[in-house]
BADREN-632548 format. One record per residue (C-alpha): residue in three letters; z, y, x. Coordinates in pm, 1 decimal. Layout:
N
rest; up; north; east
ALA; Z; Y; X
...
This chain:
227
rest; up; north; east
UNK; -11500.8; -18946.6; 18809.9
UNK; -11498.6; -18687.7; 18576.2
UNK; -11833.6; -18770.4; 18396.1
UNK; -11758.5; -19129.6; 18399.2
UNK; -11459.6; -19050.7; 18130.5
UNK; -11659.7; -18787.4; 17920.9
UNK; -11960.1; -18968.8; 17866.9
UNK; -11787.6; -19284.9; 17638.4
UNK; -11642.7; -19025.6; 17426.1
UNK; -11959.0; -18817.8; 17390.6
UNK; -12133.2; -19167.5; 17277.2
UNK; -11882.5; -19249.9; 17001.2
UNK; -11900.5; -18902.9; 16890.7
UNK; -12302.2; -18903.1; 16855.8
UNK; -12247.5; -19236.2; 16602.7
UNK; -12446.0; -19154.4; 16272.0
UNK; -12327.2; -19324.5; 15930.9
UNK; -12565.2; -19471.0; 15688.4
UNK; -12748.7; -19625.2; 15931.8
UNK; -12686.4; -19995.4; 15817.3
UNK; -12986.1; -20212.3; 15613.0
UNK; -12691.4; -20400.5; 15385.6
UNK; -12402.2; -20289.2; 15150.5
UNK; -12196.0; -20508.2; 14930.7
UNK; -12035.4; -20304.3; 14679.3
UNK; -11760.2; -20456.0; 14484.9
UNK; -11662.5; -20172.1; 14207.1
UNK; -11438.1; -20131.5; 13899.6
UNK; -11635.9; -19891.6; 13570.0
UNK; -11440.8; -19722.1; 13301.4
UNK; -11143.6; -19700.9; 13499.9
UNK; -11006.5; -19402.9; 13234.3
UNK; -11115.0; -19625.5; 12954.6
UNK; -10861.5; -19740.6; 12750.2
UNK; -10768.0; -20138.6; 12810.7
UNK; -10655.1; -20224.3; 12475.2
UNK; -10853.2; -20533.2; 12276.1
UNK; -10990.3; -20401.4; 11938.4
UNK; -11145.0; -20671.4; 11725.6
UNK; -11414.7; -20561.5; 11598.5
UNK; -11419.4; -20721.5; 11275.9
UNK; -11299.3; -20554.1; 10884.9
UNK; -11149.0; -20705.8; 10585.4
UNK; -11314.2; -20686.5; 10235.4
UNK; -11159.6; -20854.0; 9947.1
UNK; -11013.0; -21150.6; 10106.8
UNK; -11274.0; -21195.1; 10365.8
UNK; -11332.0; -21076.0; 10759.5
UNK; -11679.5; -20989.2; 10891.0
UNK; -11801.0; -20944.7; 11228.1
UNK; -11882.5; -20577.1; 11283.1
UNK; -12236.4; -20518.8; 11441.4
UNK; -12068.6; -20340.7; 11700.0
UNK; -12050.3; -20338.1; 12029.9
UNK; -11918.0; -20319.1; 12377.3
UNK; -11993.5; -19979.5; 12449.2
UNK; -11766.0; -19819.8; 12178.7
UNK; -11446.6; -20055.0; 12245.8
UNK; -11496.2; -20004.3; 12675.4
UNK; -11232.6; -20131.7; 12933.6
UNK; -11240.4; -20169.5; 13265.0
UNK; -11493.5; -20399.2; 13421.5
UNK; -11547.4; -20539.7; 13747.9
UNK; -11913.9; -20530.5; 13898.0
UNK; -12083.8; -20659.9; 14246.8
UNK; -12372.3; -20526.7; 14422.4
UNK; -12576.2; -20537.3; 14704.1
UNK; -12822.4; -20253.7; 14846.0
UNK; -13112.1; -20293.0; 15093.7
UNK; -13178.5; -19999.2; 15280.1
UNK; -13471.9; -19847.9; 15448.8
UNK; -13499.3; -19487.0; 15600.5
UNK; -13557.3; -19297.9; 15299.9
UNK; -13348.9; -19489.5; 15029.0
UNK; -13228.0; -19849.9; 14924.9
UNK; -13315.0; -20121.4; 14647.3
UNK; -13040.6; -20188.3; 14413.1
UNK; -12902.0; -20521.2; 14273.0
UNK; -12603.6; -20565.3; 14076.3
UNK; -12454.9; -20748.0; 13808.8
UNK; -12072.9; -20800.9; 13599.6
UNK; -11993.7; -21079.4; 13388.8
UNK; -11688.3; -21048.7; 13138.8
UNK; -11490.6; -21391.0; 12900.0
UNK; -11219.2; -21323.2; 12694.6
UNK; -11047.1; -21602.4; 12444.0
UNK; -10760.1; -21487.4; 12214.3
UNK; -10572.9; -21721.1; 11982.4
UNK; -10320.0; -21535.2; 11711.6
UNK; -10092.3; -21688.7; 11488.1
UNK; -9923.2; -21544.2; 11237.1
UNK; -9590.0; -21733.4; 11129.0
UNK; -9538.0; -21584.1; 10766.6
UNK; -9637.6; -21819.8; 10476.0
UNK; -10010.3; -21830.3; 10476.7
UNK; -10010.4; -21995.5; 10814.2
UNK; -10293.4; -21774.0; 10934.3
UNK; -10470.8; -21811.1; 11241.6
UNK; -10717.0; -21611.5; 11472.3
UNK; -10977.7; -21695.4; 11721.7
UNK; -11190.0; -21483.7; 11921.8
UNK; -11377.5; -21507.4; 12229.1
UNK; -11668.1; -21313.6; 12375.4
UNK; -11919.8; -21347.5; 12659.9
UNK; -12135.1; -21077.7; 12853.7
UNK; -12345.2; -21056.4; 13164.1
UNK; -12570.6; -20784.4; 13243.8
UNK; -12826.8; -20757.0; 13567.2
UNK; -12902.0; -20407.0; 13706.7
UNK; -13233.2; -20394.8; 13957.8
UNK; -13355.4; -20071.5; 14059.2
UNK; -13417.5; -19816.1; 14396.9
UNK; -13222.8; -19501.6; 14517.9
UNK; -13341.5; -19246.2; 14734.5
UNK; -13055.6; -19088.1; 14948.4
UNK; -12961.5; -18799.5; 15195.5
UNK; -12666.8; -18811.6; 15439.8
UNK; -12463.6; -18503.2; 15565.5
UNK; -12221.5; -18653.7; 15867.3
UNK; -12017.4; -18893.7; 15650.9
UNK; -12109.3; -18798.6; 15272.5
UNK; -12372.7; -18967.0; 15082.4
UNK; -12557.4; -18799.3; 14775.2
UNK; -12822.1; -19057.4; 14609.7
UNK; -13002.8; -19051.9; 14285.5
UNK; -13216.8; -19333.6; 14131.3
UNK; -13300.3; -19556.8; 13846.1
UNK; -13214.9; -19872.7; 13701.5
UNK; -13373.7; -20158.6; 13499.8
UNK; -13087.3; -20296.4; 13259.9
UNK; -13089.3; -20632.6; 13076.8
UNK; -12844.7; -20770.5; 12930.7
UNK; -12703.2; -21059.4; 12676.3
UNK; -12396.7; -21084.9; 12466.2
UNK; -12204.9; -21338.0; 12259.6
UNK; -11905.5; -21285.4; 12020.5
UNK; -11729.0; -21535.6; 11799.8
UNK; -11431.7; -21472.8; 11571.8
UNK; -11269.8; -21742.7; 11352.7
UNK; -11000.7; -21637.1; 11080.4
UNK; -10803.2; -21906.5; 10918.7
UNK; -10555.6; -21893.3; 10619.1
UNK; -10421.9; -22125.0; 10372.6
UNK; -10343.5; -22030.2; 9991.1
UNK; -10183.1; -22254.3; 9725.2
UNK; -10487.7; -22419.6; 9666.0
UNK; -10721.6; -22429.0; 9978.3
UNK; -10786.4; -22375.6; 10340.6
UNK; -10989.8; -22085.2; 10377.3
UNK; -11176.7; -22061.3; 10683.9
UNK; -11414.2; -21744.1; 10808.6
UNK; -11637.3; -21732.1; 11102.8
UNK; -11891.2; -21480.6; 11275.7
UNK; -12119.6; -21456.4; 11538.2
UNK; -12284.5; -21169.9; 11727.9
UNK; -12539.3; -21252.3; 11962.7
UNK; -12683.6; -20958.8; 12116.9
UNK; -13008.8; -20911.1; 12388.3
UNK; -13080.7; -20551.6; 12554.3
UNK; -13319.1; -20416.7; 12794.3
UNK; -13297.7; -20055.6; 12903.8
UNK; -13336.3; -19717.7; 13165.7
UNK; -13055.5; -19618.1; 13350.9
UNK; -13143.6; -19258.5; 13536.6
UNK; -12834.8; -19223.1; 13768.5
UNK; -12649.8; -19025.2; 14053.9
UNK; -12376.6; -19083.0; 14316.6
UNK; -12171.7; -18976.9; 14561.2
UNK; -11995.3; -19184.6; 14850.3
UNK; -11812.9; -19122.9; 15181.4
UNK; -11773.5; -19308.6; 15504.2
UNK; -11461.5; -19425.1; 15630.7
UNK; -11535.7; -19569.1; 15922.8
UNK; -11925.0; -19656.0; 15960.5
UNK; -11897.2; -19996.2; 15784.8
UNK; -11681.7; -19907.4; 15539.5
UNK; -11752.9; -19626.9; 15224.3
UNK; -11599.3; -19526.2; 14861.9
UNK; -11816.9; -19442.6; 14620.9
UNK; -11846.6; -19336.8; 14248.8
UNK; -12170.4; -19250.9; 14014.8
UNK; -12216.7; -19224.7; 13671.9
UNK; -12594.7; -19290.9; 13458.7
UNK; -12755.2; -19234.6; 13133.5
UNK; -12866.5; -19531.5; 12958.4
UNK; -13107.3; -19592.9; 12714.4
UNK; -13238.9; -19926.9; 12586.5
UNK; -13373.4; -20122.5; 12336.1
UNK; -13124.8; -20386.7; 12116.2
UNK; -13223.3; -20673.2; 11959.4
UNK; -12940.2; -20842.8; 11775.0
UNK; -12799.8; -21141.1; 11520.2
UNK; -12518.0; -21142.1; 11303.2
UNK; -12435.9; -21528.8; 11149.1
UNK; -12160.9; -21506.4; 10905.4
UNK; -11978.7; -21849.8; 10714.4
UNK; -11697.8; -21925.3; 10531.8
UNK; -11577.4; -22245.8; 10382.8
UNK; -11514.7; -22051.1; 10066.4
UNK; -11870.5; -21972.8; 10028.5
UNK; -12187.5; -22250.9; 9999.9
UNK; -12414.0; -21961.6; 10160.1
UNK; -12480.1; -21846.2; 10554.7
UNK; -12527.7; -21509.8; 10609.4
UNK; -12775.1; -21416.9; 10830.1
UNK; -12842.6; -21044.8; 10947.9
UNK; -13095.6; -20910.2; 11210.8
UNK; -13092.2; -20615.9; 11357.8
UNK; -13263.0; -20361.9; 11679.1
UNK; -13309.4; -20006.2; 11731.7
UNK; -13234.3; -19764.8; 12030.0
UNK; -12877.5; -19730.5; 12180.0
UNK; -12800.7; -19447.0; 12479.1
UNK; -12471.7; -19343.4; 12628.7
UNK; -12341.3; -19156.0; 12937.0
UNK; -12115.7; -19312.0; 13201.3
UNK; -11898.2; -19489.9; 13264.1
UNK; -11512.4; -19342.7; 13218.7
UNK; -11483.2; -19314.9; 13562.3
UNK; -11638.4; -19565.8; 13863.7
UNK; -11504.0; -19658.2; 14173.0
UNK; -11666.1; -19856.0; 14461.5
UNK; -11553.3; -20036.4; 14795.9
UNK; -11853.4; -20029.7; 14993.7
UNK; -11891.7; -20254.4; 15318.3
UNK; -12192.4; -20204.4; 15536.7
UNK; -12350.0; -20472.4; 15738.1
């Protein structure tokens, strides 16, 4: 009788964690980052331009899905985010000005981690492959007492990069984890900068590329489900 009680508990005691082949991972980055919307755009004698600047230096919080395929030594890593934003200002004073601004990013992460479990904490490292593409439009328009001035910019940007990483996570229950890492990124930015204005007969068209790196992000959190 006695055995027959003990030995259930003794089996849900010997359960190991990180022992599932899927995770989802549904995670928020540059959760310290301030969320305040910066257009990045300067004014020069009567004119805006569109800043070749980019997301990395105005960061907010971002919202990112994953999945991970694990095998005994490690897992292969897939993950992705996707941000829109449209803002329409309109300033009431006499000029009748108004602003438009929208922007559109998506990035793909693809990569492999190699892990070691102690009870319910995780401690991984890996690498990532980065690519990504980005598209930002602003639109100023203003009247004066003879005209109607009107300013626009684009910013199309491509990237490819490196993304050396670590992380940490712990196991709630053995389908369910937390989770936070942070990487250092380095890759390779190819850009276009397209600026008009009705005032002017001329387009403006700028190229540019070089090397961008950065550490992060501000702070990561992820919900991890295991399968």
């Amino acid at each position: 009788m006695i055995m027959s009680l003990t030995l259930p508990v003794h089996t849900q005691e010997a359960k190991e964690f990180n022992t599932k082949k899927i995770e989802v991972n549904i995670g928020v980055s540059d959760i310290f980052a301030k969320n305040n919307i910066i257009y990045p755009y300067y004014y020069i004698d009567g004119d805006y331009y569109l800043q070749y600047v980019y997301n990395d230096y105005y960061r907010k919080p971002e919202l990112l899905v994953g999945i991970k395929f694990h095998n005994d030594k490690g897992a292969f890593r897939l993950g992705t985010n996707f941000n829109f934003n449209n803002i329409t200002t309109k300033d009431s004073n006499g000029n009748n000005e108004k602003s438009e601004f929208k922007t559109f990013s998506s990035k793909l992460n693809l990569g492999y981690e190699w892990h070691s479990t102690i009870s319910r904490i995780v401690i991984y490292y890996g690498l990532d492959i980065s690519t990504s593409y980005s598209n930002s439009y602003f639109k100023n328009e203003y009247s004066t007492n003879f005209e109607q001035i009107v300013n626009e910019s684009t910013l199309n940007e491509f990237t490819v990069g490196v993304n050396p990483l670590i992380g940490t996570a712990i196991f709630i229950t053995p389908n369910l984890s937390i989770g936070t890492e942070v990487k250092f990124t380095a890759e390779y930015v190819s850009g276009k900068t397209i600026d008009e204005s009705s005032g002017s007969p001329n387009t403006n068209e700028t190229e540019s590329s070089g090397i961008r790196t950065h550490f992060g992000p501000i702070g990561f959190l992820s919900i991890n489900l295991h399968f």
